[in-house]
C-alpha positions as CSV (number, residue, x, y, z in Angstrom):
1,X,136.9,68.0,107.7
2,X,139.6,70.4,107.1
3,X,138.9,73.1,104.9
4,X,140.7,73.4,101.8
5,X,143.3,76.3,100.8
6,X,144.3,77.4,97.2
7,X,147.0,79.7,97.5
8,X,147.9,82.0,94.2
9,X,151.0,84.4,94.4
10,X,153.6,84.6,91.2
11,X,156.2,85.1,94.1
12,X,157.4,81.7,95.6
13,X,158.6,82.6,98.3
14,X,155.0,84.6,99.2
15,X,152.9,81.6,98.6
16,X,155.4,79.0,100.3
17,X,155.8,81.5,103.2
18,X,151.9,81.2,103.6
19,X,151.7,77.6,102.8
20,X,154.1,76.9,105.5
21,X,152.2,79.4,107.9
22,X,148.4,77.6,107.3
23,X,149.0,73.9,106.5
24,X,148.7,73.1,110.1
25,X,144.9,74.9,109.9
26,X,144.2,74.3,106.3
27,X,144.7,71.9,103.1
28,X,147.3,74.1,101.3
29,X,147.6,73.8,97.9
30,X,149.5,76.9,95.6
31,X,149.8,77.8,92.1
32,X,152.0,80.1,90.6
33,X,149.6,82.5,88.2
34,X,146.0,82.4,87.7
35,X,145.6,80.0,84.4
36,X,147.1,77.6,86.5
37,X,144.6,78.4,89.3
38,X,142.2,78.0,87.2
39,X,143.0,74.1,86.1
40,X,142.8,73.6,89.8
41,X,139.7,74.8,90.3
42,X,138.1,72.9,87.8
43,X,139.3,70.1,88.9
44,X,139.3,70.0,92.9
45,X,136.5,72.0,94.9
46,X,138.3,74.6,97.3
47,X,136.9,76.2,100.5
48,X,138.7,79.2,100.0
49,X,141.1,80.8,97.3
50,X,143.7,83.5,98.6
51,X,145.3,85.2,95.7
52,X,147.4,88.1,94.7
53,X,146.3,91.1,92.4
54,X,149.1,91.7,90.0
55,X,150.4,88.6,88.4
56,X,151.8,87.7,84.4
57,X,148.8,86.9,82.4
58,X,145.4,87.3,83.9
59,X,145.3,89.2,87.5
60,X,143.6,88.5,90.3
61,X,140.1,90.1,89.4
62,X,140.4,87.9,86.6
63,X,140.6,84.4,88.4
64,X,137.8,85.8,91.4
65,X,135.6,86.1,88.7
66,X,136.0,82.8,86.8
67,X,136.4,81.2,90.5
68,X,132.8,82.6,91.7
69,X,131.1,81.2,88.1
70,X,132.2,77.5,89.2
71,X,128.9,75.6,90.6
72,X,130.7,75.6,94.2
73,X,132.3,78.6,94.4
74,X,135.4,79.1,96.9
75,X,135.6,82.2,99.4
76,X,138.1,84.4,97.9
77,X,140.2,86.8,98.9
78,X,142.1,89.1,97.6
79,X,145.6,89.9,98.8
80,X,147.7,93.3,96.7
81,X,150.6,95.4,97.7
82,X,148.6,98.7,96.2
83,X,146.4,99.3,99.1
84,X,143.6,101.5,98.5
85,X,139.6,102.0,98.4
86,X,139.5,101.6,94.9
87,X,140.9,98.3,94.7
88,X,138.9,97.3,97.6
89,X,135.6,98.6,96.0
90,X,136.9,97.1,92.7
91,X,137.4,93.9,94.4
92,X,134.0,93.6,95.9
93,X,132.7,94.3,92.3
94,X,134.2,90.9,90.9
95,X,133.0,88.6,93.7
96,X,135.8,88.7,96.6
97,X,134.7,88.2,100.0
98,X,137.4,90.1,101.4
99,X,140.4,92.2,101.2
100,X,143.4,92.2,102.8
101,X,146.5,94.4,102.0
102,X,150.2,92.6,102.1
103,X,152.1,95.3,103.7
104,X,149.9,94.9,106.8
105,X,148.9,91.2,107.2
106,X,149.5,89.5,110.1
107,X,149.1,85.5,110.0
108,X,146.8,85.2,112.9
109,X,144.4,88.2,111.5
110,X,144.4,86.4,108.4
111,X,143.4,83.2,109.7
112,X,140.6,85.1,111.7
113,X,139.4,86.6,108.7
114,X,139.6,83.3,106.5
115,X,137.4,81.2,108.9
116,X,134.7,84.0,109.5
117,X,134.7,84.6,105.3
118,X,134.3,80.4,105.9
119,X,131.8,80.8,108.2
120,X,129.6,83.2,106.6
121,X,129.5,80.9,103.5
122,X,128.3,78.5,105.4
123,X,125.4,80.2,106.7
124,X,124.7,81.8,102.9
125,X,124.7,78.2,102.0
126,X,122.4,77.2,104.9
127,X,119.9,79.7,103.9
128,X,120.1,79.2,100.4
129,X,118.6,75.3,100.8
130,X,116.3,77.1,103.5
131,X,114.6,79.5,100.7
132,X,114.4,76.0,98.1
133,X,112.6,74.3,100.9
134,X,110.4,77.4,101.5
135,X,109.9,77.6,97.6
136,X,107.9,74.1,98.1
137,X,106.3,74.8,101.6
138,X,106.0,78.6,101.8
139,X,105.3,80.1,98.5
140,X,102.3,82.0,97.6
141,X,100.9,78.9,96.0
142,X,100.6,77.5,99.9
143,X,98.1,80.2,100.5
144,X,95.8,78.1,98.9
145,X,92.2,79.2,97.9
146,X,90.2,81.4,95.9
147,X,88.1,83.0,98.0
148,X,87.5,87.0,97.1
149,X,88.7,87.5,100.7
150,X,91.8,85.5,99.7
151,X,92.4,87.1,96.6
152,X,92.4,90.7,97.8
153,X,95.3,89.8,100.1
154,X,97.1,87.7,97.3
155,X,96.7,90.9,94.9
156,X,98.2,92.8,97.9
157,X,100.8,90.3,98.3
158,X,102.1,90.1,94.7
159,X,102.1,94.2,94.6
160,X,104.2,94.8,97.5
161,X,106.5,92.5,97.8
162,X,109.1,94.0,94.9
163,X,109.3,97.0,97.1
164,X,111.0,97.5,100.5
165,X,107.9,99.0,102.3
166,X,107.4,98.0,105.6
167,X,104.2,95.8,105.7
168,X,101.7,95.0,108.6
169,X,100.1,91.8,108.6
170,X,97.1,91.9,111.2
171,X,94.5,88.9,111.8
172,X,93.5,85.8,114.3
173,X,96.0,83.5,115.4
174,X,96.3,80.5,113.0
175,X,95.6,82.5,109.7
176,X,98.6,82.7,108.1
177,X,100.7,85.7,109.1
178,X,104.3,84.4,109.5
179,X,103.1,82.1,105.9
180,X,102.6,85.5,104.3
181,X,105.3,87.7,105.9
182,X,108.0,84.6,104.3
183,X,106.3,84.9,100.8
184,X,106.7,88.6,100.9
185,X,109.9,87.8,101.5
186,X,110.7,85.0,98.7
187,X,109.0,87.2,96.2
188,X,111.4,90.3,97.1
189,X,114.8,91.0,95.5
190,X,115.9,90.4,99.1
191,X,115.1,86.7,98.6
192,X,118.6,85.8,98.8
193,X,119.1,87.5,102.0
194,X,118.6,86.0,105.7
195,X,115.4,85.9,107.0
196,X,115.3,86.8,110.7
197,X,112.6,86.3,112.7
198,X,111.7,87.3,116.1
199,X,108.8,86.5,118.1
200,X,108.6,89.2,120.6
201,X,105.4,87.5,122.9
202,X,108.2,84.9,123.9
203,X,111.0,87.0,125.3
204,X,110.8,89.0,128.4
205,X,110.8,93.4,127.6
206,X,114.8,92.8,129.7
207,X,115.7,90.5,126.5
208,X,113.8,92.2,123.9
209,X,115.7,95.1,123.0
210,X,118.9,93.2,123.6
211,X,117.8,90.2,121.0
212,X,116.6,93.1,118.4
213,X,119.9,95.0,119.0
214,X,122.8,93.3,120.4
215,X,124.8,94.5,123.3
216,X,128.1,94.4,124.3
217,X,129.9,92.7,126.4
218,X,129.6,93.5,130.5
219,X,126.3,95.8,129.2
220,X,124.3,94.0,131.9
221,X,124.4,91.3,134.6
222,X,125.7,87.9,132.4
223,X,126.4,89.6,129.3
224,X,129.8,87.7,129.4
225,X,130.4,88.8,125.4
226,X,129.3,90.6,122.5
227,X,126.1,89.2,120.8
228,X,124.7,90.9,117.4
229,X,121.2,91.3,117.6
230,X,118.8,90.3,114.9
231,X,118.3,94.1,113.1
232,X,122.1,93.3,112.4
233,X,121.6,89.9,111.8
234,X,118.9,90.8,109.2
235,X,121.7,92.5,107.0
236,X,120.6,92.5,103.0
237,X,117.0,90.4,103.9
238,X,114.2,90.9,106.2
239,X,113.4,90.8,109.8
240,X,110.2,89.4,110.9
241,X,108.7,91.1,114.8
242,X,105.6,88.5,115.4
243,X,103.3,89.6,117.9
244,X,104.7,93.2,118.0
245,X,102.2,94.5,120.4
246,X,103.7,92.9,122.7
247,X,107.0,95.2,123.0
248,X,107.7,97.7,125.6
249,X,107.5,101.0,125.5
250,X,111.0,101.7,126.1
251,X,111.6,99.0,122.8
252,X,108.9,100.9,121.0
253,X,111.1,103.9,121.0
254,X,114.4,102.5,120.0
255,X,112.2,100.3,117.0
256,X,110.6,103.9,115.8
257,X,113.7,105.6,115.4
258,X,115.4,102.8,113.5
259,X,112.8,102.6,111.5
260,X,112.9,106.2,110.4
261,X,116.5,106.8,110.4
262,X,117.9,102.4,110.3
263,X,120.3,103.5,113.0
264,X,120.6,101.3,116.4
265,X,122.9,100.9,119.2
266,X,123.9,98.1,121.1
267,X,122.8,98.2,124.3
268,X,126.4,99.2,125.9
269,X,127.6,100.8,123.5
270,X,127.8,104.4,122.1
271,X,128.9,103.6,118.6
272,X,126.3,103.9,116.0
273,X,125.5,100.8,113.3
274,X,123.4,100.8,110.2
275,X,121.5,97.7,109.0
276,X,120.0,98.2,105.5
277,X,116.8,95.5,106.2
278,X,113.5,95.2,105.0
279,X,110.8,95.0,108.1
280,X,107.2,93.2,108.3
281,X,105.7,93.0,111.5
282,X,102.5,90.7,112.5
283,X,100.2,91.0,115.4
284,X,96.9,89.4,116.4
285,X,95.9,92.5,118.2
286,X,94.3,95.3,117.7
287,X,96.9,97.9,117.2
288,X,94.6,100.9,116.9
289,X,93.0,100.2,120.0
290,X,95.9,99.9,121.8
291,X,97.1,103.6,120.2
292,X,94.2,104.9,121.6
293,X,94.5,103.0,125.3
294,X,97.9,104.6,125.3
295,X,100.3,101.4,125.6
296,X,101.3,101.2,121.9
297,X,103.1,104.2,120.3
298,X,100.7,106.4,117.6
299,X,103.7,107.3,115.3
300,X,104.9,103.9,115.7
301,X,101.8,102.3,114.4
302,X,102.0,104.7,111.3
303,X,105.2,103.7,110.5
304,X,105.2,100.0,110.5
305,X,101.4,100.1,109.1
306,X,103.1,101.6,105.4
307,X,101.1,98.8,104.2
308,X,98.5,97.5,106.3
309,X,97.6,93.5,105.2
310,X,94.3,92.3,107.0
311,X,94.2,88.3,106.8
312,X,90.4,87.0,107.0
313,X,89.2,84.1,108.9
314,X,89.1,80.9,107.8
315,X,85.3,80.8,108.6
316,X,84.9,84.0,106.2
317,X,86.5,82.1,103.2
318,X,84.5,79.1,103.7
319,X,84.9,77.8,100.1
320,X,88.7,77.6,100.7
321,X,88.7,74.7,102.8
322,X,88.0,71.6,100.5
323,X,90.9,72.9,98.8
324,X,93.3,73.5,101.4
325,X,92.6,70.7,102.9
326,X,93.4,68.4,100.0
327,X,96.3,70.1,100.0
328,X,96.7,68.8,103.5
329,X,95.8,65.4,102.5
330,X,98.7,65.4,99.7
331,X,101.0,66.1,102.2
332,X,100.6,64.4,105.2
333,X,99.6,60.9,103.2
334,X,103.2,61.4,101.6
335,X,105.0,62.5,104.3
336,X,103.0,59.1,106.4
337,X,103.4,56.8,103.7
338,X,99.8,56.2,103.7
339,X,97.5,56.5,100.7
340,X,94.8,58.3,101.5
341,X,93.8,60.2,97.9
342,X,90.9,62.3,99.5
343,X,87.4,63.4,101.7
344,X,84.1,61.7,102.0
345,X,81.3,64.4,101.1
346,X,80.2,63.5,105.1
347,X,83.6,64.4,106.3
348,X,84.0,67.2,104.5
349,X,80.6,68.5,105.3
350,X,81.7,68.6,109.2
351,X,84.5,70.6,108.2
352,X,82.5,73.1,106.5
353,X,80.0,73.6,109.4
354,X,82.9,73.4,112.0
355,X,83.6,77.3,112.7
356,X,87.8,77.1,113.2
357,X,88.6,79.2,116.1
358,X,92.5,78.0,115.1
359,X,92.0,78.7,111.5
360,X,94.2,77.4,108.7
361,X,96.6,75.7,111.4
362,X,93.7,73.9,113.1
363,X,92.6,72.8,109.8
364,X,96.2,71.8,108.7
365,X,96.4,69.8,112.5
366,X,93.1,68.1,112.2
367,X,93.7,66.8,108.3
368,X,97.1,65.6,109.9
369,X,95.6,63.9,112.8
370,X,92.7,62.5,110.1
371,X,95.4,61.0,107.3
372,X,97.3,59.1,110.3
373,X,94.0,57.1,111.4
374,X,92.6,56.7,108.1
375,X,92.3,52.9,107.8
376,X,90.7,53.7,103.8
377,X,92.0,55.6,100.6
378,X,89.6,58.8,101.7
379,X,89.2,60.5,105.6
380,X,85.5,59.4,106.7
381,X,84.0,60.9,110.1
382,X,85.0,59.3,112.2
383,X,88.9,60.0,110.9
384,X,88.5,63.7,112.1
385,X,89.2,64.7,115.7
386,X,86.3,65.1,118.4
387,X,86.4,69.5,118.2
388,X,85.3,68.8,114.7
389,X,83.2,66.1,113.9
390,X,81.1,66.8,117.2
391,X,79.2,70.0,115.9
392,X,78.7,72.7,118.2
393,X,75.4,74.1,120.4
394,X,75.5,77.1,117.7
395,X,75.7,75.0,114.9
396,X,72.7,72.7,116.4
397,X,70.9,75.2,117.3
398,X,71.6,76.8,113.3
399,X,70.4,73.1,112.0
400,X,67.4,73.2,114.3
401,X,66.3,77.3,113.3
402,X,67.1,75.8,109.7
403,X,64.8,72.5,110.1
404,X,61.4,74.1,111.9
405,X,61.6,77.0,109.1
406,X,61.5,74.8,106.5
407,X,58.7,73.1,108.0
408,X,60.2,69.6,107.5
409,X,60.7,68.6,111.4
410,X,59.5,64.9,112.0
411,X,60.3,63.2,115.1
412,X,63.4,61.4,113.8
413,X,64.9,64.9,113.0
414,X,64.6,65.9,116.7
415,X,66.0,63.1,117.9
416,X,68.8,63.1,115.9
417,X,69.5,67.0,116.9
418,X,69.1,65.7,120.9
419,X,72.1,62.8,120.5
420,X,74.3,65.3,118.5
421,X,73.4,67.8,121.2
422,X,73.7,65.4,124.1
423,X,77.5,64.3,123.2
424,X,78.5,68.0,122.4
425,X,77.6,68.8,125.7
426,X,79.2,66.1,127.4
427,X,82.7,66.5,125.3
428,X,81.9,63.2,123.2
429,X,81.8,61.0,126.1
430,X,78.9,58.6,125.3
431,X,78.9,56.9,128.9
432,X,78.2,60.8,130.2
433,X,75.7,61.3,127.4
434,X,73.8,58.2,127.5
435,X,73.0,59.2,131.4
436,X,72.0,62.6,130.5
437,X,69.7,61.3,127.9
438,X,67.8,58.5,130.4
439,X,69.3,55.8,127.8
440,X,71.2,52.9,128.2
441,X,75.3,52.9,126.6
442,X,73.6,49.8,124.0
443,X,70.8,52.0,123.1
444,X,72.8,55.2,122.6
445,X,75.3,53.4,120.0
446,X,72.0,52.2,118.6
447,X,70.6,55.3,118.1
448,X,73.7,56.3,116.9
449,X,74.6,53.8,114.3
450,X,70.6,54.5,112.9
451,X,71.2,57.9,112.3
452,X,75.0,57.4,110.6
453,X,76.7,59.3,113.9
454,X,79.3,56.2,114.4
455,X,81.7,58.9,114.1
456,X,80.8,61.2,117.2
């Protein structure tokens, strides 16, 4: 669709000269002062809106102003015949995206500078909806629970996220780093800004400092053009490093002294940039042990730890999961169209014995995989997948230490303990543990159905 052009100049011949120059690029349309700008605007939406500063009646700060209030506001841009920082700064002040000076413009720059002002809407816009869809799904309220392990690093959470401190989120995989890193974000006054995120345990140390930085082009073997690298990406917002021990050393270095001084160079180049961006880093390592084996930098561990935030395991906030995974239930029965409304007490009594070694992403996964083959309103045993409702030879062993204690073991309890051990051992695979236990299949799903295991 071509983008549309308002064009405001009290001059005719200026604003029919540019009409003439852009219709074949744009949807022209011109008016001769900024009232009658204004009726246009309220009545047609514009992509952008080029207009003069000095004109009869209101001038062109005037008309930015009441253009940028409108609920789809144009790109504008400001064109003037008094060149000058002031009016440039001024300018910025009342919402222009740009500024251009008459005495010097060129039709082709112009056009160049109209469709990147275009473009860079366009990606506010994108990330805009991004943060109201991140609102819903990635807002503190998703960190679901209210565990005293979960609380501290809520309180934490809350308390830091105002500020531009860099933070440190450290914990297993699965528990929620990149979750809280983008609600430190959506509860910063950065919020509107991008949100960049790298995940440096996927790219190569070659690519690393050229994706953080950028580089130039003809930098380095197929560097056919200038790419911006995410630090300048992250302009205004916040860049994300996941997995940072993994970086080299040579990356660690140029990361330090941004950090301390946010100044980088591409890799090619020998002008220096600033990028004014808020940085949280994640890793599932331990940091301090690396400082001390030497591959991870001391000072750099000091500088991105400002504000260390340790997220616990799932299996050490054990009275979060009936909770979260409800949650899960909500959204995956809506999201399935099914109408599953909750747990049976059996299910969810697998869930809390089952010890998570993916955390709140392997709960999330297996309440997915239970709401698609629910054939009921609520997720029975036998919904759940095999890793879970199969307990493990620790957990037995637990139940078994827990039984002979109590002094309650009967026959019936051992046997039940020997056909949930039996099918752990043998993956769920009753053919496999039927022969290991001397039985016939028959007599196993026998046993089985006697001692409510159908789900196993």
């Amino acid at each position: 669709m071509t983008p549309t052009l308002l064009i405001v100049d009290d001059e005719k011949p200026t604003r029919e000269g540019l009409r003439a120059a852009l219709e074949d690029k744009f949807d022209v349309y011109v008016a001769e002062s900024a009232e009658a700008a204004i009726q246009l605007l309220e009545k047609e939406s514009f992509n952008v809106l080029l207009t003069d500063l000095r004109m009869p009646g209101s001038d062109g700060f005037q008309l930015i102003t009441r253009a940028k209030s409108l609920a789809k506001p144009p790109v504008c841009i400001l064109m003037t015949a008094y060149g000058s920082e002031d009016v440039a700064v001024e300018a910025m002040k009342h919402g222009a995206d740009d500024y251009i000076a008459k005495g010097r413009m060129q039709i082709d720059e112009l056009e160049i500078r109209i469709q990147r002002a275009l473009k860079r809407q366009t990606l506010e816009v994108e990330n805009r909806q991004l943060h109201e869809r991140l609102d819903t799904k990635y807002g503190v309220t998703s960190l679901v629970g209210d565990s005293p392990a979960l609380t501290e690093v809520l309180d934490v959470v809350r308390q830091v996220a105002p500020t531009r401190t860099t933070v440190l989120i450290t914990g297993e995989s699965g528990t929620g780093k990149e979750v809280v890193a983008k609600t430190l974000h959506q509860l910063s006054p950065r919020a509107r800004g991008p949100w960049v995120a790298v995940h440096c345990a996927g790219l190569p140390a070659s690519l690393l400092e050229s994706e953080l930085f950028g580089h130039e082009k003809g930098a380095f073997t197929g560097a056919h053009e200038r790419r911006v690298g995410r630090v300048e990406m992250a302009q205004g917002g916040t860049l994300f490093l996941d997995e940072i021990g993994e970086i080299d050393a040579t990356t660690q270095v140029k990361l330090l002294r941004f950090l301390g001084e946010r100044t980088f160079e591409r890799l090619g180049s020998s002008r220096t940039l600033t990028s004014d961006v808020r940085l949280v880093a994640a890793t599932n390592k331990d940091l301090t042990a690396m400082v001390k084996a030497g591959s991870f930098r001391e000072d750099l561990y000091f500088r991105l730890a400002v504000v260390p935030i340790q997220l616990p395991p799932l299996r050490e906030r054990l009275s979060d999961i009936p909770q979260l995974a409800n949650t899960f239930v909500r959204e995956f029965a809506k999201e399935n169209s099914k109408t599953v409304k909750g747990i049976e007490t059996a299910a969810m009594e697998l869930m809390l014995k089952y010890r998570w070694p993916g955390n709140v992403r392997e709960l999330r996964t297996a309440v997915e995989h239970a709401v698609v083959l629910c054939r009921g309103d609520s997720i029975a045993p036998r919904d759940l997948p095999v890793s879970v409702r199969t307990p493990t030879a620790e957990v037995v062993a637990q139940e078994t230490r827990e039984v002979l204690s109590s002094g309650r073991l009967t026959l019936k309890d051992a046997e039940r303990q020997l056909l949930i051990h039996a099918l752990e051992e043998c993956r769920g695979n009753r053919t496999e543990a039927a022969k290991k236990l001397g039985i016939s299949r028959r007599t196993l799903h026998r046993k089985l159905h006697e001692f409510h295991l159908e789900g196993n």
